[in-house]
C-alpha positions in Angstrom: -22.5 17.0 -13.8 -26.4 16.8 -14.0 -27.4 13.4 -13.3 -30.8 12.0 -14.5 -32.7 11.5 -11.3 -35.5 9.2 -13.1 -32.6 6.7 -14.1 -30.7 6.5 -11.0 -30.7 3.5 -8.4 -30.1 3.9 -4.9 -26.5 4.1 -5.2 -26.9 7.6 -5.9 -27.2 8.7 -2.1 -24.2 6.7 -1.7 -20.8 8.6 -0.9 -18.7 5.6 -2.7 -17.0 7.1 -6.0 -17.3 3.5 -6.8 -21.0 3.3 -6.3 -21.4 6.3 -8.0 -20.0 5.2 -10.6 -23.1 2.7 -11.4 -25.7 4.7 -9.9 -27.2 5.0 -13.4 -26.9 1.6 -14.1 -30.5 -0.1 -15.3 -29.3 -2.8 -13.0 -31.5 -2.3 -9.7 -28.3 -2.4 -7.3 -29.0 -1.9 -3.4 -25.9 -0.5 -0.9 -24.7 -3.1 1.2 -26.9 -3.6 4.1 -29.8 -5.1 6.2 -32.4 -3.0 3.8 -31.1 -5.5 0.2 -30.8 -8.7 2.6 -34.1 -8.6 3.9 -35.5 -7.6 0.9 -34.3 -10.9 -0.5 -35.5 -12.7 2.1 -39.0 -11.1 1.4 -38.9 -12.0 -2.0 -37.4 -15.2 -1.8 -34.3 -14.3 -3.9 -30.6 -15.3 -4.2 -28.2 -12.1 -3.8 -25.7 -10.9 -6.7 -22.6 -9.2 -5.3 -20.8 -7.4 -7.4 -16.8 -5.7 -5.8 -14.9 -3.6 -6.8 -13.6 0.0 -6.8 -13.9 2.8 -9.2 -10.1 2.7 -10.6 -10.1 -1.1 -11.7 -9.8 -1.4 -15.4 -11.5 -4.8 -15.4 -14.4 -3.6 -13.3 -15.2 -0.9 -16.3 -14.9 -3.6 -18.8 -17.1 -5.5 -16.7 -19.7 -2.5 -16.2 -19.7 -1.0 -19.5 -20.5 -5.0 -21.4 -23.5 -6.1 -18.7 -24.4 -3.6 -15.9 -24.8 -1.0 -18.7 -27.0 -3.4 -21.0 -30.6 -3.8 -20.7 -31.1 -7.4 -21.2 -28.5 -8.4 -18.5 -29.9 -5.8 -16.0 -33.4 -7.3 -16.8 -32.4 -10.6 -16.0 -30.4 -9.5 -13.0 -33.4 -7.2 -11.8 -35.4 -11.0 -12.5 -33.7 -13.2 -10.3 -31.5 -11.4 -8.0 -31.2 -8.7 -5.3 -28.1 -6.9 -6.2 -25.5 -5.4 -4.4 -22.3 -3.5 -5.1 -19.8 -2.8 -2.6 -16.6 -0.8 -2.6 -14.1 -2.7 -1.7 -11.5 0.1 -0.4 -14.8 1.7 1.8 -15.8 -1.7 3.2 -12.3 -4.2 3.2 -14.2 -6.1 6.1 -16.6 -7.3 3.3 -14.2 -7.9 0.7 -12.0 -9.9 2.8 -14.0 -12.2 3.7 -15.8 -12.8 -0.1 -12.3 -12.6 -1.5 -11.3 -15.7 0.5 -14.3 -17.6 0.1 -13.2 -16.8 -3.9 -10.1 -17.6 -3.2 -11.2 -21.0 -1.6 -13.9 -22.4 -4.7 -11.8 -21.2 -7.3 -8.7 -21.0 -6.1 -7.9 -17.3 -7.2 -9.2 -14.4 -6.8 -9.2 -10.4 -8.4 -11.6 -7.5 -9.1 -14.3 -7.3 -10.1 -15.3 -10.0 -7.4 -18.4 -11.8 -8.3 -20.3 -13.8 -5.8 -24.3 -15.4 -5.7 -25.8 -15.5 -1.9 -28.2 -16.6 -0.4 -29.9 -14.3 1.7 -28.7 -15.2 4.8 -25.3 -13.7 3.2 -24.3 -17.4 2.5 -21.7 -17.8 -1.1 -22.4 -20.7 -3.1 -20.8 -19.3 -5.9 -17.9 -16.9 -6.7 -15.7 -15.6 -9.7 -13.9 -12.3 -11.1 -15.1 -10.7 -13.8 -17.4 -12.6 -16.0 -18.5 -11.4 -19.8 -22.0 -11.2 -20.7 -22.2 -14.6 -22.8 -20.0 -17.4 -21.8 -16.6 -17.7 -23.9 -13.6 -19.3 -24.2 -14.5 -21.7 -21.4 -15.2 -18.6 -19.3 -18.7 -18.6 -17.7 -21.1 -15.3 -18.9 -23.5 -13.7 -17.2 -26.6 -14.6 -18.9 -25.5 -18.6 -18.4 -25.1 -17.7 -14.8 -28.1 -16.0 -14.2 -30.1 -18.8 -15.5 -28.1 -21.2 -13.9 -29.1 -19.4 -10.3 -32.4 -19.7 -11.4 -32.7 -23.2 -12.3 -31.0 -24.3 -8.9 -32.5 -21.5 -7.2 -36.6 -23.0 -7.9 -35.3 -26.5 -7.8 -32.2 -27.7 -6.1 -32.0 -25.8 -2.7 -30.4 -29.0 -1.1 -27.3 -29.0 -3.9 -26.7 -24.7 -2.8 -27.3 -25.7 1.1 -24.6 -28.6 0.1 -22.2 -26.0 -1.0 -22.5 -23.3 1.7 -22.1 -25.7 4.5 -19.0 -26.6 2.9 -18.1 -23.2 2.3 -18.6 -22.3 5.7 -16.9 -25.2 7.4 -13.7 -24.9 5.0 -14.0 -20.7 6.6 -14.1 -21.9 9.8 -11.2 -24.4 9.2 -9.0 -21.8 7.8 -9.3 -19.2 10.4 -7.9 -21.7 12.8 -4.2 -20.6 13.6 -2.3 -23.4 15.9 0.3 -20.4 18.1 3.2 -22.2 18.9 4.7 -22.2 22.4 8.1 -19.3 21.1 8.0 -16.7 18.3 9.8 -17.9 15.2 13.1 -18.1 15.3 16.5 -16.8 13.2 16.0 -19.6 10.7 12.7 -18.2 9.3 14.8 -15.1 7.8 16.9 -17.2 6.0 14.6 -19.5 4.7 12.6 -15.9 2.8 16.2 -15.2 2.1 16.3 -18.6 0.0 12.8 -17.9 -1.3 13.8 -14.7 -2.8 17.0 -15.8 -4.2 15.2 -18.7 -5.9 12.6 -16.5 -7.8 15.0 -13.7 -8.4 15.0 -12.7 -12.2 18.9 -11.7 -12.5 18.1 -10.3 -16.3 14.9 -7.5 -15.1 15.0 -7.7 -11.5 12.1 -8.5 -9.9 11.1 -11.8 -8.7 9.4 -14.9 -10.4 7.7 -13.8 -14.1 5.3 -11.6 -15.7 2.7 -9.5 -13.8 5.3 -8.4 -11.7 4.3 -6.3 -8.9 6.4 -3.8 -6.6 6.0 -5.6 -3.1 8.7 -3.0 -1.9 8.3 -5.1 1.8 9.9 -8.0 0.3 13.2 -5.2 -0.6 12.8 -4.0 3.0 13.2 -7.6 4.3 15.9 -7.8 2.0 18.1 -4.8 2.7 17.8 -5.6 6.7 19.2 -9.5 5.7 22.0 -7.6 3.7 22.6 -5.2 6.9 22.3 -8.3 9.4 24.9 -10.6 7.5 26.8 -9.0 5.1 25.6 -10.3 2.6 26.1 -8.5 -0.7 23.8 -10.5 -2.6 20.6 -9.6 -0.8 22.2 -5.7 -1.3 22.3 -6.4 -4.9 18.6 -8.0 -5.5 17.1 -4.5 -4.2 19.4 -2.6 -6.2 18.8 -4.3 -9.4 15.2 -4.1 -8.9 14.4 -0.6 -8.2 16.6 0.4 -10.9 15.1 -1.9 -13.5 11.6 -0.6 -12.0 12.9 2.7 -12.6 14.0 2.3 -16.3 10.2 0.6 -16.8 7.0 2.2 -17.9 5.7 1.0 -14.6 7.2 4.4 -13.7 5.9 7.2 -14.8 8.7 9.3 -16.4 6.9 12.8 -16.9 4.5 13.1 -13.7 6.5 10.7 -11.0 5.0 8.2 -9.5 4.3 4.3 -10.1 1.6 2.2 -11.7 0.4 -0.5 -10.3 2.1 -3.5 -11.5 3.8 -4.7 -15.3 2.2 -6.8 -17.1 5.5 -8.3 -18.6 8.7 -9.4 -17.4 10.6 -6.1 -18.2 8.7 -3.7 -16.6 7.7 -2.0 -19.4 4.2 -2.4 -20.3 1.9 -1.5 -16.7 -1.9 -1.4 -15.7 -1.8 2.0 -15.4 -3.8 3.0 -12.1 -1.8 4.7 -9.4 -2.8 3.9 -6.2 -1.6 5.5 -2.9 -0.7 2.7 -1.4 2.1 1.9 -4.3 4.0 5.3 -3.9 3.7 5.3 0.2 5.7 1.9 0.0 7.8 2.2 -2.8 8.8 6.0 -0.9 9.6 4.1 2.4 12.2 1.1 0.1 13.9 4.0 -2.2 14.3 5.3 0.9 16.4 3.0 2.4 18.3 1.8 -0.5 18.9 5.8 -0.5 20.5 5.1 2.4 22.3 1.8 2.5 23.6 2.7 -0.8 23.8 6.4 -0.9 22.9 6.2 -5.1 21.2 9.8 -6.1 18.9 8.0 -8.4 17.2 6.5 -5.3 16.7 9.8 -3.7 15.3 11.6 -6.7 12.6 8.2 -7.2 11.4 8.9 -3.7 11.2 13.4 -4.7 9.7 13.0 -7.7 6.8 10.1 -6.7 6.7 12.4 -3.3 6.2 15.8 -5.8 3.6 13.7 -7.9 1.7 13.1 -4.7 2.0 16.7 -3.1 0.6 17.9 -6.7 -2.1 15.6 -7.8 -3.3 13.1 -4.7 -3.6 15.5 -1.4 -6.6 17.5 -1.2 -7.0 21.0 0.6 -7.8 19.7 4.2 -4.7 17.6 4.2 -6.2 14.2 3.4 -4.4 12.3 0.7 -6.9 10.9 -2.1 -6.8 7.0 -2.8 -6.1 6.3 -6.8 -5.9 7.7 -10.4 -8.1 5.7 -12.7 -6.0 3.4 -15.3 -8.5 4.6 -17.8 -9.3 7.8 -19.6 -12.1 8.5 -22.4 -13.0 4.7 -22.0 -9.2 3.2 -22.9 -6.9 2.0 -20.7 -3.8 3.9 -20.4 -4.5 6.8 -23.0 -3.6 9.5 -20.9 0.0 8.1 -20.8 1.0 6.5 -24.1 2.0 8.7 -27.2 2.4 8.5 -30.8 5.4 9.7 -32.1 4.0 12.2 -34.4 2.4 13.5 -31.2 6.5 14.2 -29.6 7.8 15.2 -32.8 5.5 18.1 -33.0 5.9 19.0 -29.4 9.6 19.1 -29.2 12.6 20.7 -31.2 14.3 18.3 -33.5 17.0 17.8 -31.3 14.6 17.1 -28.2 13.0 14.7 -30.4 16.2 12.7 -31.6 17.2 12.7 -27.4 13.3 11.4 -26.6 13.0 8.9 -29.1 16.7 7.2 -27.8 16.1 7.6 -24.1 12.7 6.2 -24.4 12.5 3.4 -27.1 9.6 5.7 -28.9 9.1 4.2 -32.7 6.7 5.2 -35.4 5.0 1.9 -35.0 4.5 1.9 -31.1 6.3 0.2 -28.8 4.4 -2.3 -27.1 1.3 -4.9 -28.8 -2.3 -4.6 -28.2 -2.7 -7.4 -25.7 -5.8 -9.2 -26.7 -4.7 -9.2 -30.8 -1.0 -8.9 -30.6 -0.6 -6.1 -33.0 1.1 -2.9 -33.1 -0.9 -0.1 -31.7 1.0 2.5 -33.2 1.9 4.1 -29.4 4.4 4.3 -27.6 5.1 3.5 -23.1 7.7 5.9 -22.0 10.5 3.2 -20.8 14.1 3.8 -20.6 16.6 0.3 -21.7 19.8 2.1 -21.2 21.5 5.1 -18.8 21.7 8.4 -19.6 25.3 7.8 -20.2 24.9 5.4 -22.6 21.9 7.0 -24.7 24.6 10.3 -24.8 27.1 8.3 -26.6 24.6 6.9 -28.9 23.3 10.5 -30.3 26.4 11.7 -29.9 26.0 14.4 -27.3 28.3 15.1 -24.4 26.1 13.5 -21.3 25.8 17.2 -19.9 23.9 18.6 -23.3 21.7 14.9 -23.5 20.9 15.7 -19.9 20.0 19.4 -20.3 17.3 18.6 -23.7 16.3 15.2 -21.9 15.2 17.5 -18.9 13.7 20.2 -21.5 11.4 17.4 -23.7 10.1 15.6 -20.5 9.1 19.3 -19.4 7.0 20.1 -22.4 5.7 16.4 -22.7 4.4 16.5 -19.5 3.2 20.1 -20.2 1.2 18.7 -23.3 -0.1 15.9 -21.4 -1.7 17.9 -18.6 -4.0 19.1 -21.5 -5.3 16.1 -22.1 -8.5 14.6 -20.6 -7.2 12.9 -17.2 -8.4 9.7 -15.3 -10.6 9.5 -13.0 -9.5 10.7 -9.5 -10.6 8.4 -6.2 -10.7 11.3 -4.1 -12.0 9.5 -0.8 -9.7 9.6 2.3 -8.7 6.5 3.4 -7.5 6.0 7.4 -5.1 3.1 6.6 -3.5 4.0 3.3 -2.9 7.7 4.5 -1.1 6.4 7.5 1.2 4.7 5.1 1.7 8.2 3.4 2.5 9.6 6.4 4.8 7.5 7.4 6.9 8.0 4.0 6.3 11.7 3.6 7.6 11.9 7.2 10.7 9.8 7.0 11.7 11.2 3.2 11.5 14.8 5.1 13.8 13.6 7.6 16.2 12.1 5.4 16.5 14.6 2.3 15.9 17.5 4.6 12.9 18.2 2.9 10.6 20.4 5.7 7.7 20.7 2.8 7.2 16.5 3.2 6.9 16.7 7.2 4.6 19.3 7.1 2.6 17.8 4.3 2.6 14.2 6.6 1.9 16.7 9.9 -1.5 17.9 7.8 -2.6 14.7 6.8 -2.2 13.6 10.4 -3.8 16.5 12.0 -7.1 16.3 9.8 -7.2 12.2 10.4 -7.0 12.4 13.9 -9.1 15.3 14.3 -11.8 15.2 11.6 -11.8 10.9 10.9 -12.7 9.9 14.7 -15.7 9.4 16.6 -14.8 10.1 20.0 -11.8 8.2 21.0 -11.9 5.7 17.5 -11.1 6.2 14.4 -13.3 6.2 11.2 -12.3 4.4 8.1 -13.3 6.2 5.0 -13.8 10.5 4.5 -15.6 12.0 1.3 -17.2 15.1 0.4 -17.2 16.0 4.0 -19.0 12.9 5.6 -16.7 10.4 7.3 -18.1 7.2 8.1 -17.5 3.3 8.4 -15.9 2.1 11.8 -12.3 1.7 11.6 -10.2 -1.5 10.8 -7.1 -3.3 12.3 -5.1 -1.8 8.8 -6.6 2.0 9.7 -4.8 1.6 13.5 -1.8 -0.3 12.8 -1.0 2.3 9.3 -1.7 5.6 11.4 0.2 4.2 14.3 3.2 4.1 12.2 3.1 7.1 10.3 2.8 9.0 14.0 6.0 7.1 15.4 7.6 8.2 11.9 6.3 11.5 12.6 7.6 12.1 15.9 11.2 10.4 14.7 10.8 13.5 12.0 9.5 16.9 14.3 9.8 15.3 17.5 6.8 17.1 18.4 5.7 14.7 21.7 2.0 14.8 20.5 2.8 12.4 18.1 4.3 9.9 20.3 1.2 10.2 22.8 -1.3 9.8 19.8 0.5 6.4 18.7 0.8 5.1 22.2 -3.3 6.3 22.9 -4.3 4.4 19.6 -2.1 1.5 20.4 -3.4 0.6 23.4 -7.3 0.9 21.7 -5.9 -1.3 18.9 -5.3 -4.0 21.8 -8.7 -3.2 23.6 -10.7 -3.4 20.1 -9.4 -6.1 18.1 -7.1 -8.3 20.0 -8.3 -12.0 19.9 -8.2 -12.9 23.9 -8.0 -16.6 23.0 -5.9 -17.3 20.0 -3.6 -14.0 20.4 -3.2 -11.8 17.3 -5.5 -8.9 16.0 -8.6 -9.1 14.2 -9.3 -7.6 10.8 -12.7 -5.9 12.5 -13.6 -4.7 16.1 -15.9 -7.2 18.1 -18.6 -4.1 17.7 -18.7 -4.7 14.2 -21.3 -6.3 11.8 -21.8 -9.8 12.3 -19.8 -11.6 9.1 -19.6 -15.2 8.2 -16.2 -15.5 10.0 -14.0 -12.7 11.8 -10.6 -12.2 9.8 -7.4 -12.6 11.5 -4.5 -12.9 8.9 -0.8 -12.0 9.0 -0.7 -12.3 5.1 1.2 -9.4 3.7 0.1 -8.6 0.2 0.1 -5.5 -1.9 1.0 -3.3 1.5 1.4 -5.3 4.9 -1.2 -6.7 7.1 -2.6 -5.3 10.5 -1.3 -7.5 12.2 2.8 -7.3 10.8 2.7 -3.9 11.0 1.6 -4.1 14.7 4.1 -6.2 15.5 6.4 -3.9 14.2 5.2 -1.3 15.8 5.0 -2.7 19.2 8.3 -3.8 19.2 9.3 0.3 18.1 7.5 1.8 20.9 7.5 -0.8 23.4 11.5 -0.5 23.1 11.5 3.2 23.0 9.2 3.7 25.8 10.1 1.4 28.3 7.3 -0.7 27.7 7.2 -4.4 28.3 4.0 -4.9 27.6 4.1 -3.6 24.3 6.7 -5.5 23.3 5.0 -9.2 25.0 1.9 -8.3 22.3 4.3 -8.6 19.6 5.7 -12.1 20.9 2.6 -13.2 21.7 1.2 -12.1 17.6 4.5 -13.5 16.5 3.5 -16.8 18.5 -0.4 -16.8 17.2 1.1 -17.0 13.6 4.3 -19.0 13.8 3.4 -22.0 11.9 2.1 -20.1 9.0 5.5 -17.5 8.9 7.2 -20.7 9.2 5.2 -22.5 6.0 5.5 -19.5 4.2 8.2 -17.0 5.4 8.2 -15.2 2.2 3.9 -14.2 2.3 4.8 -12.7 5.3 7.9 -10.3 4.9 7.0 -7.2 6.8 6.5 -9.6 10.2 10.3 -11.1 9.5 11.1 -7.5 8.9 9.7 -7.5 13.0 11.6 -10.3 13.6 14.2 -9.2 12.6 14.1 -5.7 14.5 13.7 -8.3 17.9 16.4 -10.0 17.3 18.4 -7.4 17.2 20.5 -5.7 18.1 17.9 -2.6 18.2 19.4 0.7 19.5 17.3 3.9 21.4 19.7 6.9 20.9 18.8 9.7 23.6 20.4 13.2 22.4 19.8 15.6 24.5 20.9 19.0 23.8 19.2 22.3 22.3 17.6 21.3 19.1 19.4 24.3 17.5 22.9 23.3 18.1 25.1 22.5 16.0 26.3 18.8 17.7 22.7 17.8 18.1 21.7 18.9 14.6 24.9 17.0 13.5 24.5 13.8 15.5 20.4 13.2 14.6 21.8 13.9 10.7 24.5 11.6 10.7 21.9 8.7 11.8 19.6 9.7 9.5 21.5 9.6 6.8 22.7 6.0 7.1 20.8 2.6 7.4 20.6 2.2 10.6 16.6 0.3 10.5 16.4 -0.3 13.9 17.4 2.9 15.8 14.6 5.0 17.2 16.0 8.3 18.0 14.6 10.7 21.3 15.1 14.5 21.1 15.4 15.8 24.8 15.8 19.5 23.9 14.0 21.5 26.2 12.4 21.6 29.7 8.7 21.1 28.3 10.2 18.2 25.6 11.7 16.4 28.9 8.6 16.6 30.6 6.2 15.6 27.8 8.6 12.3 26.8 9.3 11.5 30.8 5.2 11.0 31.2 5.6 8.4 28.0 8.8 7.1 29.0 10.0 7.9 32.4 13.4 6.2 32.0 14.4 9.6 30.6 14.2 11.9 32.5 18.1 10.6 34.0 19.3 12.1 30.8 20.2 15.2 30.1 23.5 17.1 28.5 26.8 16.6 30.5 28.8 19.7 31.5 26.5 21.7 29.0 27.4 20.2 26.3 24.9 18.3 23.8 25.1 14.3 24.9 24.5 11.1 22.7 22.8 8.0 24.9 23.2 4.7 22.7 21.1 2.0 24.4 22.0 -1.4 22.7 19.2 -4.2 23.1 18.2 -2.3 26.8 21.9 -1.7 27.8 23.3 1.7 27.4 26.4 2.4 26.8 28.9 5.5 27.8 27.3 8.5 27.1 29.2 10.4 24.6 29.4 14.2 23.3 31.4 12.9 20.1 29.8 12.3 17.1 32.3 10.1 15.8 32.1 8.1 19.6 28.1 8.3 18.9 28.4 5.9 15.3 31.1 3.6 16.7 28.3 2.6 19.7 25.7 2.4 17.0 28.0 -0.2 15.0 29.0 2.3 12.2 32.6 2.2 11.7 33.1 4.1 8.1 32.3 7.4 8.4 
């Protein structure tokens, strides 16, 4: 696209889709950095940030009603140096604004607005604002003049509010570490939570938005495999399936959006992110296998397919998010009119669309600012294939066959259409989470094409995002840059060990153990214990995250507690496994406040409580008892087993350097040998499969 040099700002050099986004803006935006703060210190001017990222619905809204309109860019350009940020390329900045949001207003969302001074100081903050105040809601104009006002002639009332500011910052980052970990009670306590808030109707828990948070199901399946108990079993159940019957799924491309807007499911903000379908991979997975249901495993193929085809670029790096919005409306490359199916289908494909997926001649879902009918229609199933059979009166086999044909063309028809917006930056952090679920889904549905997509995305990250021994954060249009976070360390980290648990290739293990051990030496807090969010090399911020929060995808700091536990137990390493107690102790009071905010650390908890089991096979990797024994664990919910391949002379010797407590196993008498190490203590070594389970606690085969 040609782009109107004479109108741009200086986000056009920027790499940001986002920033790109408003490069043409006649607001005067600067890039975060020292070149906008000292140029508001020159000119004796507040700072306007504006975050966000370029697939946010809200932050289009936003952009298209003021940063696109003269007479708010002339009273920005007036009385503010402005700055945009991208929230997914610098998280270090949103985290901290977000909480100081978070903290005056008590919420918080995108677009994040905040006024500065320019010292970098907040003295006010809000989401997205409209250009005139309304409805009680503040507009931009109003604010801008507001600044102004106070700005020229009450600097002691905005001094008044960032020292308070600052000093609530400084109170919150204080985390009182308690003298032991958390203990056994903690788990039950989320268990409560989550039975409390459970909607037994649509699955899913509390009301409407629902979101996915597919740790909170993780947490839940390990309580069902810890006690027994069939409840927890059934929450997860209930809810993927309901989630899989919703429009929050997409039933033509695979994949999920973002969260539902109502109750049922049905009605979603429709941006996909990569984050979503890593995590909601990794829980279909497992209920896959604590319940063996098909439907699970086909969920976790067809979101995997979606993101083979649409979100991993030619290098191997997987892109970030599809926009919710195409040709300025939210949602318009997914919703249809049913004129649109009836003249894209057969008659009978039409009569089996319109019953498996509620489609009506008036739409199926209300405008939700008026409430009226849009005439469209969200794909969203109410009832199972079965059912929908008996009610057009088809045998299930023939409802199946044109229910598979009509999706086919659909989708066909749809790719036609004009598409959303693609995020195509590389992020380190959410492609480690994509790793980590391509890599285990190939494992467990025997899928090589997932591994090797999970071994490419690995292979460019750790070559082509590093600067010497660290990682880089962000990769676009051939320029990585931005110094890595806690998330980037602790996300690759676990898509390596899940990498190494898929190929057993020992690179792998050495590249999580290398980055561990730099995750410790960069952002480990040496006097309150835990990680924080950004090395010590970093820009100097109003406060230095350190959370254990796990929100839309886990914190840094669960998933390194998880993952020190993993491979400080599979290598032999203490020391790993004394960081995760001593994380675990940093945030105990808060887990224990608020067990269920922090699910993926009781997931760890869980994992150290045990009982945790190394299994050792060692026998050629071709034959037919070691092929059979490393299936028969994958195939089954067995969370915390970590499995070691000692298959050949150069595997032993690679793995004995990481772990030298193996090199005293090997195959007995020839013959392909099973090692079960319960909670450090290992049991009879065994060349029987059946023997193998039995140690492992698996007693129906």
């Amino acid at each position: 696209m040609t782009r109107d040099v004479r109108r741009s700002n200086r986000l056009a050099a920027e790499k940001s889709p986002y920033l790109q986004q408003h490069s043409n803006n006649p607001v005067d935006w600067y890039p975060w950095g020292e070149e906008a703060f000292e140029e508001a210190h020159r000119q004796n001017k507040p700072v306007f940030l504006s975050i966000g990222y370029s697939t946010c619905h809200w932050c289009h809204v936003m952009a298209h009603e003021s940063f696109e309109d003269s007479e708010v860019a002339e009273r920005l350009n007036q009385v503010f140096i402005s700055v945009k940020v991208d929230r997914e390329e610098r998280p270090d900045i949103d985290k901290v604004y977000m909480q100081v949001a978070q903290m005056m207003t008590g919420r918080g969302g995108w677009p994040l607005t905040l006024v500065l001074t320019p010292d970098k100081e907040p003295f006010f903050a809000g989401t997205y604002l409209p250009k005139h105040s309304q409805g009680g809601m503040l507009g931009l104009i109003e604010l801008t003049e507001r600044v102004r006002e106070l700005w020229q002639s009450d600097r002691d009332n905005i001094q008044e509010v960032v020292t308070r500011v600052k000093d609530a910052l400084a109170a919150q980052q204080r985390h009182d570490a308690l003298p032991s970990e958390p203990d056994i009670e903690v788990l039950n306590a989320a268990f409560d939570g989550y039975v409390a808030r459970f909607d037994d109707k649509h699955g899913g828990f509390g009301t409407a938005p629902k979101f996915p948070s597919p740790h909170n199901l993780m947490l839940l399946l390990r309580h069902w495999k810890r006690t027994g108990n069939d409840f927890a079993l059934y929450m997860v159940d209930k809810t993927l399936r309901e989630m899989r019957r919703g429009g929050v799924y997409d039933h033509l491309g695979g994949g999920f959006h973002r969260y539902a807007t109502d109750a049922l499911w049905r009605v979603p903000h429709f941006e996909k992110m990569l984050y979503d379908q890593a995590m909601m991979a990794l829980a279909c997975l497992e209920a896959y296998q604590a319940t063996g249901t098909p439907l699970f495993a086909s969920v976790v193929r067809e979101t995997l397919d979606f993101v083979l085809r649409e979100l991993q670029d030619r290098e191997g790096g997987f892109l970030s998010a599809i926009d919710a919005d195409s040709e300025g409306q939210e949602g318009k490359f997914y919703v249809w009119s049913a004129d649109e199916i009836r003249a894209s289908l057969s008659d009978d494909e039409y009569r089996v669309i319109v019953t498996a997926f509620n489609v009506r001649e008036s739409g199926n879902f209300e405008d939700e600012a008026s409430g009226s009918p849009t005439g469209l229609n969200i794909l969203y199933q109410t009832y199972s294939d079965e059912v929908n059979a008996k009610l057009v009166g088809l045998p299930v086999d023939q409802f199946t066959q044109l229910l598979t044909s009509a999706k086919k063309k659909l989708f066909e028809m749809r790719s036609r259409r004009t598409a959303p917006h693609v995020d195509d930056k590389v992020l380190t952090d959410w492609n480690g989470l994509m790793i980590a679920a391509m890599a285990r889904a190939g494992a467990i549905l025997n899928e090589r094409e997932y591994v090797q997509s999970a071994e490419r995305a690995a292979d460019f990250i750790i070559t082509r995002m590093s600067n010497g021994d660290r990682l880089l954060h962000r990769y676009r249009d051939g320029e990585c840059a931005v110094e890595a976070f806690l998330d980037d360390y602790a996300f690759l980290i676990l898509g390596l060990i899940e990498l190494y648990q898929s190929t057993f290739e020992v690179k792998y293990l050495e590249q999580a153990t290398r980055l561990s051990k730099l995750t410790v030496s960069l952002f480990w807090d040496s006097e309150g214990g835990g990680f924080f969010f950004s090395p010590a090399s970093s820009e100097s911020m109003l406060t230095r995250p350190k959370d254990a929060y796990d929100g839309a995808i886990p914190s840094g700091n669960s998933m390194m507690v998880l993952n020190s536990i993993r491979l400080g137990r599979l290598l032999g390493d203490e020391s790993m496994e004394q960081t995760a107690r001593n994380t675990l102790n940093a945030f105990a009071d808060e887990i224990a406040n608020m067990p269920m905010s922090h699910s993926m650390m009781l997931v760890a908890i869980d994992y150290l409580r045990g009982p945790s089991h190394e299994v050792i096979v060692a026998g050629a990797p071709d034959d037919v008892v070691t092929v059979r024994m490393i299936a028969e664990i994958r195939r089954r919910y067995l969370p915390s087993v970590m499995l070691i391949l000692v298959g050949t002379e150069q595997q032993r010797d690679s793995i004995t350097r990481l772990a030298p407590y193996v090199r005293f196993y090997g195959p007995i008498n020839g013959r392909t040998t099973a090692y079960v190490c319960i909670d450090r203590t290992c049991q009879l070594p065994t060349d029987d499969v059946t023997q193998m389970l039995h140690q492992l606690g698996v007693h129906h085969l």
